[in-house]
Backbone as CSV, one residue per row, in Angstrom:
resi,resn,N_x,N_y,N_z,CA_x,CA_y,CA_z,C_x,C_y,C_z
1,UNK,69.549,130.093,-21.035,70.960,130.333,-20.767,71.774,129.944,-21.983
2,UNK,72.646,130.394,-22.405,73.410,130.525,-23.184,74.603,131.078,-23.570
3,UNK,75.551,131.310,-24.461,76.586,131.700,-25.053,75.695,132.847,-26.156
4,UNK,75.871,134.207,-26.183,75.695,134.731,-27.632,76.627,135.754,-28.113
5,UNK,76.730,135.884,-29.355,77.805,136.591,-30.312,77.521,137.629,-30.819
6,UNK,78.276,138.689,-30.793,77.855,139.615,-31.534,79.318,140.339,-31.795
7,UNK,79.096,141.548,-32.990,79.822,142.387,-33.508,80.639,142.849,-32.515
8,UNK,82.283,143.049,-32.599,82.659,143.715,-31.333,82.861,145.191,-31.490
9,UNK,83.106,145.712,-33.155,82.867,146.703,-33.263,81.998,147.806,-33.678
10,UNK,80.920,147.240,-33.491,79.463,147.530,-33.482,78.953,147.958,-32.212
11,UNK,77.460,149.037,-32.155,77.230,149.310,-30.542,77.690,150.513,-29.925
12,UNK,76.980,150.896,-29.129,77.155,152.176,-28.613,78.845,151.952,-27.712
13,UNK,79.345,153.141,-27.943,80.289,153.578,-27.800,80.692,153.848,-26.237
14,UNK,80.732,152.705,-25.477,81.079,153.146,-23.551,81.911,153.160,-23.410
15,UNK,82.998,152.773,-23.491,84.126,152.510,-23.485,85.390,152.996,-23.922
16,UNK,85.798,154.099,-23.191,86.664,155.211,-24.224,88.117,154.548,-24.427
17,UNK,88.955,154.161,-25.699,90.088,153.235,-25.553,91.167,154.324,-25.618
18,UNK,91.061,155.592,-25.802,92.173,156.183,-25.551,92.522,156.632,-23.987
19,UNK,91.530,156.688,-23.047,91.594,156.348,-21.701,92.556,155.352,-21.399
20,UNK,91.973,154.239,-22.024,92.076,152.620,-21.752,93.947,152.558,-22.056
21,UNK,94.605,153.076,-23.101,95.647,153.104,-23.801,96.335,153.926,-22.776
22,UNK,95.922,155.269,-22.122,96.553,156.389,-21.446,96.962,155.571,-20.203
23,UNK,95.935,155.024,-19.643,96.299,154.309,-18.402,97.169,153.066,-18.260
24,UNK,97.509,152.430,-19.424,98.185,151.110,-19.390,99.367,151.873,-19.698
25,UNK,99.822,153.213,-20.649,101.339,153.624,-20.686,101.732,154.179,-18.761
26,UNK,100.516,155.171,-18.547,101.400,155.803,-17.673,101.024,155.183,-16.186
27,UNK,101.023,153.795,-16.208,100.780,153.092,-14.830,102.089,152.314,-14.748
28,UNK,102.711,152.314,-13.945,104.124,151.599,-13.607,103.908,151.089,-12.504
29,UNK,103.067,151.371,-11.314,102.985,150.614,-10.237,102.140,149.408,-10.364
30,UNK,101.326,149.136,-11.206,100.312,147.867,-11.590,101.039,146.742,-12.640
31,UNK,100.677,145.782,-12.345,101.328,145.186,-13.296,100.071,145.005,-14.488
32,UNK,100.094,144.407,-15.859,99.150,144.954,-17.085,98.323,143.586,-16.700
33,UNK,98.315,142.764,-15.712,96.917,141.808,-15.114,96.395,142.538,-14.396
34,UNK,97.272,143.284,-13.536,95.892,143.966,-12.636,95.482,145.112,-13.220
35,UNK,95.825,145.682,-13.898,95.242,146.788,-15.086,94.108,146.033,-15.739
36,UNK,94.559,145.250,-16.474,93.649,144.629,-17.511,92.206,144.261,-16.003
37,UNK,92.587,143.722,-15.228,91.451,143.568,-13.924,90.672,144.586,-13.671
38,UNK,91.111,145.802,-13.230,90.775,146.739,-13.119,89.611,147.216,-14.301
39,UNK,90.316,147.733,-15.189,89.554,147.697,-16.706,88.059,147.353,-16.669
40,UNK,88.193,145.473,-16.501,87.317,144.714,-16.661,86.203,145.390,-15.610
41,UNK,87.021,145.446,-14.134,85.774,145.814,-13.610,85.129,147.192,-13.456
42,UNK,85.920,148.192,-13.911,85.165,149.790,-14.577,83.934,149.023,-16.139
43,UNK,84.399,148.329,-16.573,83.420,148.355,-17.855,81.774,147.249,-17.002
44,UNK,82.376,146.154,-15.961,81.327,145.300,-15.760,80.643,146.800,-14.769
45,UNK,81.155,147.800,-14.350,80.180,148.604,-13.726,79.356,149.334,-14.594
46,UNK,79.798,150.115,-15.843,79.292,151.010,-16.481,78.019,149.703,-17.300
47,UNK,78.089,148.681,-17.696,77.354,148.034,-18.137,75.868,147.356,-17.244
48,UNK,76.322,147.574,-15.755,75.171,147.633,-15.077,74.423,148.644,-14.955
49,UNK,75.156,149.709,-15.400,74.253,150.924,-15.122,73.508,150.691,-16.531
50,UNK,74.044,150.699,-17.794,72.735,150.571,-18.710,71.832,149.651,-18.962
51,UNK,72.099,148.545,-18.009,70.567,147.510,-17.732,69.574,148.276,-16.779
52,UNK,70.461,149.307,-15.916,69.585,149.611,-14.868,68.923,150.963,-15.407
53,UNK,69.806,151.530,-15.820,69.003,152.649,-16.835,67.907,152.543,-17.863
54,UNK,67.790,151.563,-18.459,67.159,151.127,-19.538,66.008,151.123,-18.535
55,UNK,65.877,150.569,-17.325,64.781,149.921,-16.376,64.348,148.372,-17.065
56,UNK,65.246,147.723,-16.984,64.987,146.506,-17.075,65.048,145.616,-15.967
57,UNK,63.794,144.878,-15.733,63.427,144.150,-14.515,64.514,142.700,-14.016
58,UNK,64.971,143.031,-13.022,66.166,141.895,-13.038,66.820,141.921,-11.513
59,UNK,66.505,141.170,-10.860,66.667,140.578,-9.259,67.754,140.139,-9.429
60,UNK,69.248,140.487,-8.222,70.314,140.079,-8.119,71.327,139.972,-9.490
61,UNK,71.261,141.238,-9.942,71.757,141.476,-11.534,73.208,141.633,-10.781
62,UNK,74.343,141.061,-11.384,75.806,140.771,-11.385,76.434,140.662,-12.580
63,UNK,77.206,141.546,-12.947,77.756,141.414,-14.431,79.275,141.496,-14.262
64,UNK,79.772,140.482,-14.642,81.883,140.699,-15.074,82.007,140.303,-16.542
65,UNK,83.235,141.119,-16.400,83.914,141.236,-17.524,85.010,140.882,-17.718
66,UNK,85.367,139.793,-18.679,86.218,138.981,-19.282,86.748,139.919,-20.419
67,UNK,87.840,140.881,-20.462,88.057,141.011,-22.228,87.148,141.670,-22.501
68,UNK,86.363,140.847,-23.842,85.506,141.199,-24.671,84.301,140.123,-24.162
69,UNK,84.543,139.528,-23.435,83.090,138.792,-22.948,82.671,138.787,-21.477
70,UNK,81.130,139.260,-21.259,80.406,139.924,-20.444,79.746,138.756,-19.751
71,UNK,80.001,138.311,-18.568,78.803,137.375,-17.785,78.161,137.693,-17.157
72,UNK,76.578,137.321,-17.419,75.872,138.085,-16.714,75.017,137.263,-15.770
73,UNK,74.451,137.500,-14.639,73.980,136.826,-13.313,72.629,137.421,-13.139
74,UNK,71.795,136.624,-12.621,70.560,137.742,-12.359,68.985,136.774,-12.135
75,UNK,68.037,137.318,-11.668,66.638,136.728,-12.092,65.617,137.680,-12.941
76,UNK,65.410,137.275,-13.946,64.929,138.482,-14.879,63.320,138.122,-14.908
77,UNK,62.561,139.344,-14.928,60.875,139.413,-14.747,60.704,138.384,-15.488
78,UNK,60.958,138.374,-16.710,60.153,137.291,-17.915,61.170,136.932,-18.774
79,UNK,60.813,136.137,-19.750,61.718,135.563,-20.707,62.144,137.026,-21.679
80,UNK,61.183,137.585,-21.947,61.511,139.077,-23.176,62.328,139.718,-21.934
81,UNK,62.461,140.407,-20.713,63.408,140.999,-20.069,64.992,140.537,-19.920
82,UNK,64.806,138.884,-20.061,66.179,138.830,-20.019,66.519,138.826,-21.624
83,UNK,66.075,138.673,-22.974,66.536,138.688,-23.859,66.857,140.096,-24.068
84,UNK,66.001,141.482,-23.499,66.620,142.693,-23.883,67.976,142.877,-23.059
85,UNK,67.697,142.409,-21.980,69.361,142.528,-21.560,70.382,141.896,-21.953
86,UNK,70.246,140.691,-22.714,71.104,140.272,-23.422,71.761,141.189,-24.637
87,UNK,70.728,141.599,-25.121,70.789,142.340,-26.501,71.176,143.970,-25.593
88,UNK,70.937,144.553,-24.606,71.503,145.874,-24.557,73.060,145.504,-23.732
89,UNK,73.404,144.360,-23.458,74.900,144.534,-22.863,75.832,143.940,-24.213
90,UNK,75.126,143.209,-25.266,75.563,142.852,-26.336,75.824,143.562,-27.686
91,UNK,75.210,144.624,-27.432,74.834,145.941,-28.119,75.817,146.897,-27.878
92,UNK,76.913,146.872,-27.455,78.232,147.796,-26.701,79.396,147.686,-27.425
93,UNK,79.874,148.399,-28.313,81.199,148.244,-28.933,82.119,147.597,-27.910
94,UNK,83.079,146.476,-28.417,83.934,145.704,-27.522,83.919,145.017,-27.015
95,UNK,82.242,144.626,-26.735,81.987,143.399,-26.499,81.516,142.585,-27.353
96,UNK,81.939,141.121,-27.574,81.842,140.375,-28.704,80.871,138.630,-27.901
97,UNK,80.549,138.869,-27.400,80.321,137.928,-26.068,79.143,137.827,-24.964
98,UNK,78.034,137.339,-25.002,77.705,137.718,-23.271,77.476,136.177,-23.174
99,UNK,77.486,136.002,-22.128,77.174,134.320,-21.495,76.301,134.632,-20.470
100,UNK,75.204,134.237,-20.828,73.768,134.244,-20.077,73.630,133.385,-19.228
101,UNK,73.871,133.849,-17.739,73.363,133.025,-17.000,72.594,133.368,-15.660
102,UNK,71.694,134.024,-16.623,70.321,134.049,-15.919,69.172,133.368,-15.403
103,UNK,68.637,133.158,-14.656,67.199,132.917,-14.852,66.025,133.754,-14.500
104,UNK,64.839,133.407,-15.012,63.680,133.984,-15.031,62.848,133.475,-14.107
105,UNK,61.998,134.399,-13.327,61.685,134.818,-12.166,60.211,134.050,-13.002
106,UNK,59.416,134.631,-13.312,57.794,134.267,-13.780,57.514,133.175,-14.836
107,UNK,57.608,131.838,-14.243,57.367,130.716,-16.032,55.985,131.458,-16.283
108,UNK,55.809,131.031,-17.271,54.299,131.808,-17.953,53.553,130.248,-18.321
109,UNK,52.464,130.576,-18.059,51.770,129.363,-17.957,51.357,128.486,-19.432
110,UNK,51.184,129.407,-20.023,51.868,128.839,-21.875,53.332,128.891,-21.891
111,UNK,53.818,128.102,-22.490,55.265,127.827,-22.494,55.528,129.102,-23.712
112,UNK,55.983,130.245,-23.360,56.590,131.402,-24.149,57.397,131.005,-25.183
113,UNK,57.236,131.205,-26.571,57.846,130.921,-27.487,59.661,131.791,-27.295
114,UNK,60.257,131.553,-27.864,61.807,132.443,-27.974,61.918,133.228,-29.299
115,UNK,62.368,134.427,-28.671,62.552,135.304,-30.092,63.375,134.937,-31.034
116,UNK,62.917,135.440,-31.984,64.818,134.781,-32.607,65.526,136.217,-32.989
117,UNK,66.645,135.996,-32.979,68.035,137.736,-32.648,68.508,137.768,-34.143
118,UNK,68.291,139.048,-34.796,68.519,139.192,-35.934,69.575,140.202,-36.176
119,UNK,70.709,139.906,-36.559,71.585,141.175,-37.287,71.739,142.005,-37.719
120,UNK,71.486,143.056,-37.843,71.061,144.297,-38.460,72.083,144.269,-39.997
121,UNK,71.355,144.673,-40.994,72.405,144.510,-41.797,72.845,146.075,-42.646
122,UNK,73.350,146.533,-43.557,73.695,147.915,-44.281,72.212,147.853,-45.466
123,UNK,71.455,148.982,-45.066,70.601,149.339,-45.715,68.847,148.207,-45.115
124,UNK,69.258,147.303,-44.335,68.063,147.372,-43.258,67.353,148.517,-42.758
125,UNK,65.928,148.109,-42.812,64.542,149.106,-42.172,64.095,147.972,-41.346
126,UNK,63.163,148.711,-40.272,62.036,147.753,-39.286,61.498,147.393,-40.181
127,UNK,60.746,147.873,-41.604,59.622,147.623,-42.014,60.386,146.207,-42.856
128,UNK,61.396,146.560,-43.698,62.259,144.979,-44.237,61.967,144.108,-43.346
129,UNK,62.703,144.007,-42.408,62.762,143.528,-41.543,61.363,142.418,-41.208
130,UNK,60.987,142.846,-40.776,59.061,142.647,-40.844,58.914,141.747,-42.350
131,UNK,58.502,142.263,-43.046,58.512,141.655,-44.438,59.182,140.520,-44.571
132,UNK,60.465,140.101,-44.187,60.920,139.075,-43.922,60.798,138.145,-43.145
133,UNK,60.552,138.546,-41.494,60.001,137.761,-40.989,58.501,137.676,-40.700
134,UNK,57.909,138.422,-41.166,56.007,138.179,-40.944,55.682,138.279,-41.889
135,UNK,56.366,138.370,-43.521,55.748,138.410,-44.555,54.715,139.813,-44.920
136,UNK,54.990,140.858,-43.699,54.029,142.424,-44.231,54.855,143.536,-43.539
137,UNK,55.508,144.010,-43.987,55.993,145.165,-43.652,55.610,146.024,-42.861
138,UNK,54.008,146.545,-42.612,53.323,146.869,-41.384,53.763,146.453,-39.979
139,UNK,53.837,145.306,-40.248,54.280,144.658,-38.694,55.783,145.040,-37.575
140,UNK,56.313,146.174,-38.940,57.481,146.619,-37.830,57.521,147.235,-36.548
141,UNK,55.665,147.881,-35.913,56.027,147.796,-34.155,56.133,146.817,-33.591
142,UNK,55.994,145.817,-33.954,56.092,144.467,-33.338,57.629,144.208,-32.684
143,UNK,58.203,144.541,-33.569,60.194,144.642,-33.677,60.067,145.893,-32.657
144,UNK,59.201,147.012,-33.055,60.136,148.191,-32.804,60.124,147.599,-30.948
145,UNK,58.181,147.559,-30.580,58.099,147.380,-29.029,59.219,146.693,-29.023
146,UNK,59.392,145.277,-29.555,60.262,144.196,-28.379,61.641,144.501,-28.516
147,UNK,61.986,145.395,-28.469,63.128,146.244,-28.657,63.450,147.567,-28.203
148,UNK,62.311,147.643,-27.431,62.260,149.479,-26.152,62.753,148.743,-25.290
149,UNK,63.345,149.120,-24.480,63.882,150.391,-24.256,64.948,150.843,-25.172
150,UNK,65.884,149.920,-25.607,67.002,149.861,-26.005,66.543,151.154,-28.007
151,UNK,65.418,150.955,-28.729,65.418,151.851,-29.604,64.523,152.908,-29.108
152,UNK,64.776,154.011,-29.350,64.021,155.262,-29.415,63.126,155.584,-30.095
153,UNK,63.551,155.480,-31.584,63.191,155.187,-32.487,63.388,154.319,-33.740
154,UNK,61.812,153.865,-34.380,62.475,153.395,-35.197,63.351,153.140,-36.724
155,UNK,63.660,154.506,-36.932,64.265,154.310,-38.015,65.534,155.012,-37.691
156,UNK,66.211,154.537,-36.296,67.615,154.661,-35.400,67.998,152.914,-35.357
157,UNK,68.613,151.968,-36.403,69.012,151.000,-36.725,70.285,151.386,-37.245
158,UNK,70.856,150.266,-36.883,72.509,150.541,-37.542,73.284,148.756,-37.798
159,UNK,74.177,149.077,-39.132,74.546,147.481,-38.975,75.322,147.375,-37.727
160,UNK,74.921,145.738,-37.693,75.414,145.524,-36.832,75.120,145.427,-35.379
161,UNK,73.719,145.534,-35.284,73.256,146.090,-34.321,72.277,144.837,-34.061
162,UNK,71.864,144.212,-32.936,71.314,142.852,-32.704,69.818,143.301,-32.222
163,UNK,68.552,142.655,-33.058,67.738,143.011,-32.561,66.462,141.528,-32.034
164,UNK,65.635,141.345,-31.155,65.362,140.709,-30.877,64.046,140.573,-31.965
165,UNK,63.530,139.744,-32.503,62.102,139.680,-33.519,61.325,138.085,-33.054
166,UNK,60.423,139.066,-32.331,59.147,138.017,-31.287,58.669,137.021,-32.552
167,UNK,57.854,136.454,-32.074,57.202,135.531,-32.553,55.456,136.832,-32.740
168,UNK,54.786,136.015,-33.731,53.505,136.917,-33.671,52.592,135.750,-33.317
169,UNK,51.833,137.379,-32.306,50.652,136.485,-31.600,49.553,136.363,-32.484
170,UNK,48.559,135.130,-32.063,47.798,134.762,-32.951,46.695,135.405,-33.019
């Protein structure tokens, strides 16, 4: 559980702000709290749908929206399921924020190491990437898997873009 940060204008694009702008001029019966409320909870919906789309494993998943920061509720299959959902609701232009407060459904009987979340930077590859942290450039399915659903492929990276990089097994 945690607090994590990311780019707010970075991330796929859900969130249309000229909508967002259209509706705060031509609403006169709301006042701009319950707008801004409203808002929050059209975006905490559309953001459940891409945990649930992705098919990421997660019992009693609950997500609101603060602003620019996303709380998220839930019991997630394993420790790597809740870090991709961290990283695909963190991964959303506009949000700058998620506060994890999840837990995980399966301890694993070796105590699971933690990934560590890397930044995507301008002119980053998987294979850099790799090279840096495993010292061989080969090793970029390692990144690419612990990072499906959320990449397609891998040389679809963008700055700015948060990616999770496992630990290697022995």
């Amino acid at each position: 559980m945690g607090l994590f940060s990311f780019l707010k204008n970075a991330g796929a694009k859900l969130f249309n702000k000229k909508e967002t702008k259209s509706a705060e001029t031509t609403t006169t019966t709301k006042s701009s709290e319950e707008l801004n409320e409203a808002l929050d909870q059209q975006k905490a919906l559309l953001l459940k749908g891409i945990v649930e789309g992705l098919g990421l494993s997660v019992e009693g998943l609950d997500i609101t929206v603060d602003d620019e920061t996303v709380i998220v509720y839930g019991e997630a299959a394993s420790h790597a399921e809740r870090e991709k959902i961290i990283l695909a609701l963190g991964n959303v232009e506009g949000i700058a924020t998620v506060d994890d407060r999840m837990t995980v459904k399966v301890v694993e009987m070796v105590e699971e190491e933690s990934s560590q979340f890397y930044e995507v930077q301008k002119g980053d590859t998987l294979s850099k990437i790799a090279k840096e942290y495993y010292g061989n450039a080969m090793k970029y399915p390692v990144i690419f898997e612990a990072n499906k659903p959320m990449l397609k492929d891998p040389d679809l990276i963008y700055p700015g873009q948060v990616l999770r990089i496992p630990p290697l097994k022995a």
